[in-house]
C-alpha positions as CSV (number, residue, x, y, z in Angstrom):
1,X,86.1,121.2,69.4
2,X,86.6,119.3,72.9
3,X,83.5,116.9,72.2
4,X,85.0,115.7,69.3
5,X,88.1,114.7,70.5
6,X,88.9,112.1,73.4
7,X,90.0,113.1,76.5
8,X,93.1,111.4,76.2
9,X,94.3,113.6,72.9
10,X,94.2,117.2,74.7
11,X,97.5,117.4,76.0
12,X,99.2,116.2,73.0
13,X,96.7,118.0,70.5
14,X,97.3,121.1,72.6
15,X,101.0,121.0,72.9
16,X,101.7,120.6,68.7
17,X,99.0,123.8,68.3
18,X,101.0,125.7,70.8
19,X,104.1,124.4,68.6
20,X,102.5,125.5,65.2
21,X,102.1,129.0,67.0
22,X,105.4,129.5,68.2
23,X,106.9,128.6,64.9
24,X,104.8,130.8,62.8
25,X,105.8,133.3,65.3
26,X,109.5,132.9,65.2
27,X,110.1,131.2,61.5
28,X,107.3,130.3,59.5
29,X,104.3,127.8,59.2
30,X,105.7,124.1,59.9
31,X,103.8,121.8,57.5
32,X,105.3,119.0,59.0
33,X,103.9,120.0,62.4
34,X,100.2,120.7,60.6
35,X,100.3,117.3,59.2
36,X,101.1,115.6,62.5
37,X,98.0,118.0,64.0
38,X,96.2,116.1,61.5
39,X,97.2,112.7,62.5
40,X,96.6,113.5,66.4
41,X,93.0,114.4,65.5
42,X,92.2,111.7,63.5
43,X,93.7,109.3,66.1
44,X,92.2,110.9,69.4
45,X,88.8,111.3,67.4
46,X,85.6,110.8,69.2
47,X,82.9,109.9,67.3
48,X,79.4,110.3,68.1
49,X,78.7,106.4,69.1
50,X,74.8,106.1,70.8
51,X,75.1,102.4,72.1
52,X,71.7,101.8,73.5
53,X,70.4,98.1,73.4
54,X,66.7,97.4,75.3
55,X,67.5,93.9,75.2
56,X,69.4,92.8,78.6
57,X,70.6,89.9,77.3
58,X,72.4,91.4,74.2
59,X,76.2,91.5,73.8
60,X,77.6,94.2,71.9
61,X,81.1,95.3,70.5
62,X,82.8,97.2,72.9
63,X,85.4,98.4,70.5
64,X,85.8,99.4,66.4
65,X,87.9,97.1,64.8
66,X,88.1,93.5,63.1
67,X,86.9,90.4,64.9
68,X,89.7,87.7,64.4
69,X,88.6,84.9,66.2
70,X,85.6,83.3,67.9
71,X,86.5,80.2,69.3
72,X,84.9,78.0,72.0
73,X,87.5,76.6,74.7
74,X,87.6,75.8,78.3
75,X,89.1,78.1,81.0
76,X,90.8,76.8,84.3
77,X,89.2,79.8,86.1
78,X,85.9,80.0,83.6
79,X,84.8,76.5,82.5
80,X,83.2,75.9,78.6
81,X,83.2,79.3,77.2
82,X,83.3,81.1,74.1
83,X,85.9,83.9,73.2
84,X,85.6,86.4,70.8
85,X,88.2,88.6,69.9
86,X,88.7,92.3,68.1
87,X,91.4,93.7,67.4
88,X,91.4,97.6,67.3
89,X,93.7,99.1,64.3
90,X,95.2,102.8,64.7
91,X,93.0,103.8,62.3
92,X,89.9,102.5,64.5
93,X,88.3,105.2,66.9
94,X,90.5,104.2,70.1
95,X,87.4,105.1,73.1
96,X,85.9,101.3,74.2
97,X,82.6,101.2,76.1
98,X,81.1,98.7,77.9
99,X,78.9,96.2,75.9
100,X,76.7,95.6,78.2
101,X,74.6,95.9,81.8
102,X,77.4,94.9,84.4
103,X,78.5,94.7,87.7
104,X,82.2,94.9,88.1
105,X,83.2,92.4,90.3
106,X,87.0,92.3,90.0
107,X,89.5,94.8,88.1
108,X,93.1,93.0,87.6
109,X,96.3,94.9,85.6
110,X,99.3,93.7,84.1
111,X,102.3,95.3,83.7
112,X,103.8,94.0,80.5
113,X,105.1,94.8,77.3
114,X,104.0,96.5,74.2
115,X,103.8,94.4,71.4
116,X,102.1,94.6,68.0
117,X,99.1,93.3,67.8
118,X,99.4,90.3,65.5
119,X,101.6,88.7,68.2
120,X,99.1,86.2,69.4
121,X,101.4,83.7,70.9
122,X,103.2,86.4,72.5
123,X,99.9,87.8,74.8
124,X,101.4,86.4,78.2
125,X,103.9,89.0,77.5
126,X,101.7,92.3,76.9
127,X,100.3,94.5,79.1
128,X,96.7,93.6,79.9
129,X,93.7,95.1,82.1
130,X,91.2,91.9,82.9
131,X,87.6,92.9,84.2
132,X,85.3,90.0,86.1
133,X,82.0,91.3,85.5
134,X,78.6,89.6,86.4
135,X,75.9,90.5,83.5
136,X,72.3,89.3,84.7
137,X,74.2,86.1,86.9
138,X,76.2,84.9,84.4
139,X,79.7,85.9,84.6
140,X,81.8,87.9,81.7
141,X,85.5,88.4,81.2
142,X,87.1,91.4,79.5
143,X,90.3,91.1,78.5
144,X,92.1,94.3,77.1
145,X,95.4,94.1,75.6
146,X,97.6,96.8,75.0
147,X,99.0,97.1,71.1
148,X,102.6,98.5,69.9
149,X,101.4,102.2,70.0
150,X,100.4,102.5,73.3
151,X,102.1,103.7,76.1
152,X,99.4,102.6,78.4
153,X,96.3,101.1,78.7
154,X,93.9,104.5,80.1
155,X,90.6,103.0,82.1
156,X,88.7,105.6,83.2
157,X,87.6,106.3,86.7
158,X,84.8,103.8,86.3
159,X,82.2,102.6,88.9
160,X,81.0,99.2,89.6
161,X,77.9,99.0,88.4
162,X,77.6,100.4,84.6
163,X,75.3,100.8,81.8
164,X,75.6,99.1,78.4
165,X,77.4,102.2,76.2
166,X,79.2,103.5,79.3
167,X,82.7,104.8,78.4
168,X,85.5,102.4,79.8
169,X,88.3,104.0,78.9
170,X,91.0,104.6,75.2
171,X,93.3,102.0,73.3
172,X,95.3,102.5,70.0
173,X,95.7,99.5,67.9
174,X,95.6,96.6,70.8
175,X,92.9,93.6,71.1
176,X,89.9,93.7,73.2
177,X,89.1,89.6,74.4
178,X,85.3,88.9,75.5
179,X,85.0,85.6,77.3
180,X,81.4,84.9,77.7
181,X,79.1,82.0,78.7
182,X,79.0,79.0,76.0
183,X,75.4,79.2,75.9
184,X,75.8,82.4,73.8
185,X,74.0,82.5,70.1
186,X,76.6,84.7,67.7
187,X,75.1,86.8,65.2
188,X,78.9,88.1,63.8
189,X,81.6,86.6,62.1
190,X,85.2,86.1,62.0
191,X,87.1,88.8,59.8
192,X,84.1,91.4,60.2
193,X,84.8,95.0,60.4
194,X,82.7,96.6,63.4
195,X,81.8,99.0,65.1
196,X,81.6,99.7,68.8
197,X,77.9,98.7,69.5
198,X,77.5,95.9,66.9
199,X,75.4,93.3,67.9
200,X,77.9,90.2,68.7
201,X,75.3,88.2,69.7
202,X,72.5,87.3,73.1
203,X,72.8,85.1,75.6
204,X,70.3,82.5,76.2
């Protein structure tokens, strides 16, 4: 059953069967426990995802969830860029992968709060992993914000060079920010339901 559930559900998937057990054991059969079995395997679920893409310059979604903006704006530290935005509902499949060829150049964390995730004006205050990347010399931001279920942002033990569809790590309901070049031609929309490995677009 492991391969179907993320890595980051076994303790607590573990601990409420062990729960179950011992209650059946020493009372009777908790419903309320089975039904929050239920929840923890629908949230920790790990879907079979195959994120291949033969064209290098393709930029996929690195995340389920619902784009809510795509905007193009200037960055002190990036210049003319273009940021597209996707926010990851608890209901999403949590694992995030990497959506495309990249060299890891730079991985900064944020200590910071836990805030629901339609608090846009309030992302200075949340807790936020940013990764510089370098995809084919032009130069990629990941910005992952943490949402009001989370207890913390988990990043796997990743290396520095990685293939498009490599696992990156597990968020519950936060906001996954791609800053990419401007000279990027979109092929999705605002308000579109996605899933991780939707084409967003290529860079030209």
């Amino acid at each position: 059953m492991m391969k179907y559930i993320t890595k980051e559900g076994y303790f607590s998937i573990s601990l409420i069967i062990f729960l179950i057990i011992l209650f059946w054991i020493l009372n009777s059969f908790s419903f309320v426990l089975f039904l929050l079995l239920l929840v923890f395997l629908f949230i920790f679920r790990n879907p079979n995802r195959i994120l291949i893409c033969h064209d290098i310059k393709a930029i996929l979604s690195p995340i389920d969830g619902q784009i809510v903006q795509i905007e193009n704006t200037v960055r002190k530290d990036f210049g003319e860029c273009v940021e597209i935005s996707i926010v990851n509902s608890f209901y999403n499949a949590g694992s995030f992968y990497a959506p495309f060829e990249m060299n890891i150049e730079e991985i900064k964390y944020r200590y910071g709060l836990f805030l629901d995730k339609e608090s846009q004006n309030l992302n200075f205050l949340k807790e936020k992993i940013t990764i510089n990347a370098v995809n084919n010399s032009s130069k990629i931001l990941l910005e992952i914000y943490a949402g009001n279920l989370g207890k913390k942002i988990r990043l796997d033990n990743i290396s520095h060079s990685l293939k498009v569809g490599d696992r990156l790590g597990f968020l519950i309901n936060g906001k996954i920010k791609l800053i990419l070049p401007k000279n990027i031609r979109i092929q999705a929309g605002l308000g579109d339901e996605i899933k991780s490995g939707s084409l967003l677009g290529y860079l030209i």
